[in-house]
N, C-alpha and C positions, 0 to 999 in steps of 0.2 A: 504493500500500500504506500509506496513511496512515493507517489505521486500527488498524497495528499498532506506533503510535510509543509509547503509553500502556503496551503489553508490554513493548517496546526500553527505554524510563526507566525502566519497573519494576524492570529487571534490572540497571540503571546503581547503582540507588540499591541493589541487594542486594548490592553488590559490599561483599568481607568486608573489603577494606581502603579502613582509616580514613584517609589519607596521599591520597585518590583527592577529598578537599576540599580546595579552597584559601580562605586565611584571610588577607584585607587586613584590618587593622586588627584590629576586634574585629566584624568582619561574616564572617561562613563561605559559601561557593559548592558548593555542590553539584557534582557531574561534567552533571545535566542543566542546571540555569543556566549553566552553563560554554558546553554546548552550544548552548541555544536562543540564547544572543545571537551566533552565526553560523552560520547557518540554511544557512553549506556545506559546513561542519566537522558540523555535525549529521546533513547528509544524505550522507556518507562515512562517517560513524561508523554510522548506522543501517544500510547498503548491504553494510559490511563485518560488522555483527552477524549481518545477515537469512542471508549468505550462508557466511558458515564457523562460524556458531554454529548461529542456530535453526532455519533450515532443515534441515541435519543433524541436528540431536536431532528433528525433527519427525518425517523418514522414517526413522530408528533405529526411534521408538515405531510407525511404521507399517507397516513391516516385520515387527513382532511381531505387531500385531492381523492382518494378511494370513496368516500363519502359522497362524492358528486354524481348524480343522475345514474348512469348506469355504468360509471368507472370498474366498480368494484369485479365484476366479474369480466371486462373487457383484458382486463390488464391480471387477470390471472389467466386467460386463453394467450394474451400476449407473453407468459410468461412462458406457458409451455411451448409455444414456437417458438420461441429463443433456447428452449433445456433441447429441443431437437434440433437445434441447428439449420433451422428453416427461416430464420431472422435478420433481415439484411437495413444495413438504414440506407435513410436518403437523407443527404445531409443539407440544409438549407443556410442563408446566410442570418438566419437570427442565431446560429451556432457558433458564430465569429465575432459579434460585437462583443463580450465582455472582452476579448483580448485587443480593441480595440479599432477591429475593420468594421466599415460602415456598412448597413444595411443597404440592399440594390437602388433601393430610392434615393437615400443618403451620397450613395456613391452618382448618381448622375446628379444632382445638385451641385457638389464638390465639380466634377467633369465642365457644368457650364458656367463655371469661374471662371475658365482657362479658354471658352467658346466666344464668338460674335454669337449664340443665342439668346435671346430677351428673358429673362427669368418668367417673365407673363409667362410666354408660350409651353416654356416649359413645366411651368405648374399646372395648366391647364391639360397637357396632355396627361401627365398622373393624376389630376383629379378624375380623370375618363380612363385611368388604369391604362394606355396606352402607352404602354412600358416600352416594347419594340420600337414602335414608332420614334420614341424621343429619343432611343438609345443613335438611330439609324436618323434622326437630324441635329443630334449632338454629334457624330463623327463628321457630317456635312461642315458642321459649322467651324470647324477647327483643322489645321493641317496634321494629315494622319499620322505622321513620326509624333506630335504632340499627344493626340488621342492613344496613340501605343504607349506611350510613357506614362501617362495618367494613370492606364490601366494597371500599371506593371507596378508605380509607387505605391498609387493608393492602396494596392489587393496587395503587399508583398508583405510576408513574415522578413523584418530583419532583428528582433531580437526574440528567439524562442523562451525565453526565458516571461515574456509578455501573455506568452499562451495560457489561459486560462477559465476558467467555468466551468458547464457541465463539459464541456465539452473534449476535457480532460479523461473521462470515464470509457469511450468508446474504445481503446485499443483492449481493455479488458473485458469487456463485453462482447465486441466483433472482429474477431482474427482473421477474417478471411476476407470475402468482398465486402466492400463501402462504395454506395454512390454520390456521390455531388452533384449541385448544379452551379455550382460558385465555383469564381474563379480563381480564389483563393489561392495561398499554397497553404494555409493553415493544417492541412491534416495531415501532410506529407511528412512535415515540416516535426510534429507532435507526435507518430507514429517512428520516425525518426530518432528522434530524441529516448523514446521509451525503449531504443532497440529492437521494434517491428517494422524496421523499413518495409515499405511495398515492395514487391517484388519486382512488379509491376505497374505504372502509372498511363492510363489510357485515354487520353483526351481526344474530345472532336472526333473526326471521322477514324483514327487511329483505333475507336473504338470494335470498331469490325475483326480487331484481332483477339481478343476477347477468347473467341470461338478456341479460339489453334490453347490459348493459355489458361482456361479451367479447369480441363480436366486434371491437370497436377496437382491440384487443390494449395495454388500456391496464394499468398497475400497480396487484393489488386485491387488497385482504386480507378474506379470510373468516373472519367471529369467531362460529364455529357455535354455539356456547354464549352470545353475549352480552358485552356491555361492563362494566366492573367502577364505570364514571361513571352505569351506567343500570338504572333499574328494568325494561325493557320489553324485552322480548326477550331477558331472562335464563334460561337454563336449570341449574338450582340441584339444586333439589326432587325427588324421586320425581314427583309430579305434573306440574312441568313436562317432565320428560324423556319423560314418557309421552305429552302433545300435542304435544312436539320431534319425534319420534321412528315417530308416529303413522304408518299410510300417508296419502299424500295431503298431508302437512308438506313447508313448504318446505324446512326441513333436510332431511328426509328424501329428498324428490327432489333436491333439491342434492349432495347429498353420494353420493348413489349414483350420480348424471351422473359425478361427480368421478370417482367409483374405477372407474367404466363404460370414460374416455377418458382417463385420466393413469397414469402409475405415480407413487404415493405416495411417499415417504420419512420415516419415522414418526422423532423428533427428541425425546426429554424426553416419552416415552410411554414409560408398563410395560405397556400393552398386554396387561391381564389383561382378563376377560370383563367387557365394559361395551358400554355401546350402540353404541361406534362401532365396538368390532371384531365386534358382532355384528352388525352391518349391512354389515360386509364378509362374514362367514360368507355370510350370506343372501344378497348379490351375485353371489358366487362358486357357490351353487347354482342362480344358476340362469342364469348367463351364464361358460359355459365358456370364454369368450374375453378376457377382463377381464385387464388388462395384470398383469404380477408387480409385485407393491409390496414397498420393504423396510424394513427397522428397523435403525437401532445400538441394541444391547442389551446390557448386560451378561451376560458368562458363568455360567451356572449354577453351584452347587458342585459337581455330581460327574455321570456319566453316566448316571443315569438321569431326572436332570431336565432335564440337553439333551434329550435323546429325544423325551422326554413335552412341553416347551416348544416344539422342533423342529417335531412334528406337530403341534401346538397353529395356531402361526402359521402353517404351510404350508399347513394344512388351510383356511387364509381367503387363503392367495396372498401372505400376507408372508413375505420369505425374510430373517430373522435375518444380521447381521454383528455379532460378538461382539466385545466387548472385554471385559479380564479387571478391571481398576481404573480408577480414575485418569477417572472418566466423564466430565468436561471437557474434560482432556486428552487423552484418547484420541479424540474426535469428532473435536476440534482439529486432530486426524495425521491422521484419514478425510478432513475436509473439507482441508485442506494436499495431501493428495494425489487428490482431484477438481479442484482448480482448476492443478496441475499436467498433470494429464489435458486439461483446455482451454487449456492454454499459457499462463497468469493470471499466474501464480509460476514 
């Protein structure tokens, strides 16, 4: 559980009293330098935090989210498709902000800094969720060496050590494949670091090789949309989403093998009408047998937008687990209580 010593410090150093440093001379010691120089006192003090602090607060917060509407038994069927190995996420980008890359919206705002685009225009095309479109006259409006650089700063891990949230959890939970649609390198970057390098990293149309490299059952991340370091097999644009997305595209058969023989787990997705939940619509009409995929989502404000979101997602075979705030740390308490589910924690 080493990967949760950076939370355990965190909390060392939030502790409200001042009296918890010691002071030789005119040099001050922190409670974690205290610790890291006896690395057995550190791992007694982490062992007794994990287990009558955070542990505890974790299933409190999970106990509430299981409590919501019809969590309770969604998320124990989710647990057993994850104990079989039938468990795959999809990684979205509300799984990158706490380490501090910008949400897709967030990141074309930043983009038309650097643009002759009008902010008007540009707001107005995301208040009509015309994501594509803006993407594909925010590259109009700028010179493309620029537009590639943008992409490549704003999306780029350069200190790992920044990585953090739930989204720390997924190399112990998922060994095998991962998908994305961000163009991050946040996972690579984190799996990396943990000593699970991918074996494999498949972006863009590169994805068609897929095929030749699963059956080794080796570790391989699929980056449906593209790398944020490359021009080539980017999907950005209305244009390009539309040759992404085509019949006969290797995304496209890609990703429908995927939702054909996996249950998904959708992760830092809003999962409003865009091409990839409309390619599970499509899926699901016309392969009644297509495994149940699910989402952590936040809760709607009131009951008549459950409903309406409800059958929205059901109607493509993804079955919602709510949480009401806290979307970090509420994942944080689903996934604390999946890897309990596998005896992990």
């Amino acid at each position: 559980m080493d990967f949760l010593h950076p939370v355990f410090e965190d909390q060392l150093e939030l502790q409200p009293d001042a009296k918890g440093n010691v002071v030789i001379g005119d040099t001050i010691f922190s409670p974690v330098a205290i610790l890291r120089a006896d690395p057995s006192a550190y791992e007694d003090e982490f062992s007794k935090w994990m287990s009558d602090r955070w542990i505890p607060e974790q299933n409190e917060l999970l106990e509430e989210i299981l409590s919501i509407h019809a969590n309770r038994k969604r998320f124990v069927d989710l647990c057993a498709t994850l104990k079989n190995g039938h468990l795959i996420p999809l990684v979205g980008s509300g799984m990158s902000i706490p380490t501090g890359l910008p949400t897709w919206l967030g990141f074309l705002r930043m983009v038309r800094q650097h643009s002759s685009m009008p902010e008007i225009e540009l707001e107005d095309l995301l208040l009509h969720c015309a994501y594509e479109e803006a993407a594909e006259r925010l590259a109009a409006a700028m010179p493309g060496r620029l537009f590639d650089e943008r992409i490549e700063h704003d999306l780029r891990i350069d200190d790992t050590n920044a990585i953090c949230g739930a989204v720390v959890f997924l190399p112990e939970l998922f060994d095998k494949l991962v998908l994305t649609t961000n163009l991050d390198d946040l996972l690579e970057r984190m799996y990396e670091l943990r000593n699970r390098r991918f074996s494999h990293i498949l972006a863009g149309k590169s994805i068609s090789e897929y095929r030749k490299v699963k059956a080794n059952s080796e570790r391989v991340l699929l980056k449906f949309h593209g790398d944020c370091r490359s021009r080539d097999g980017r999907v950005l644009g209305k244009t390009e989403y539309e040759q992404a997305y085509c019949n006969g595209s290797p995304i496209k058969e890609e990703l429908t093998t995927v939702y054909r023989n996996h249950s998904i787990l959708c992760l830092g997705c809003s999962l409003e009408p865009d091409r990839t939940v409309e390619l599970l619509a499509e899926v699901a009409k016309i392969d009644p047998g297509m495994p149940k995929h699910y989402a952590f989502l936040q809760h709607p404000n009131n009951a008549d937008m459950l409903r309406q979101r409800e059958h929205f997602l059901t109607d493509r075979d993804v079955f919602p687990i709510w949480y009401r705030d806290y979307h970090d740390e509420s994942i944080k308490a689903l996934f604390v209580g999946m890897m309990q589910h596998l005896g992990r924690l």
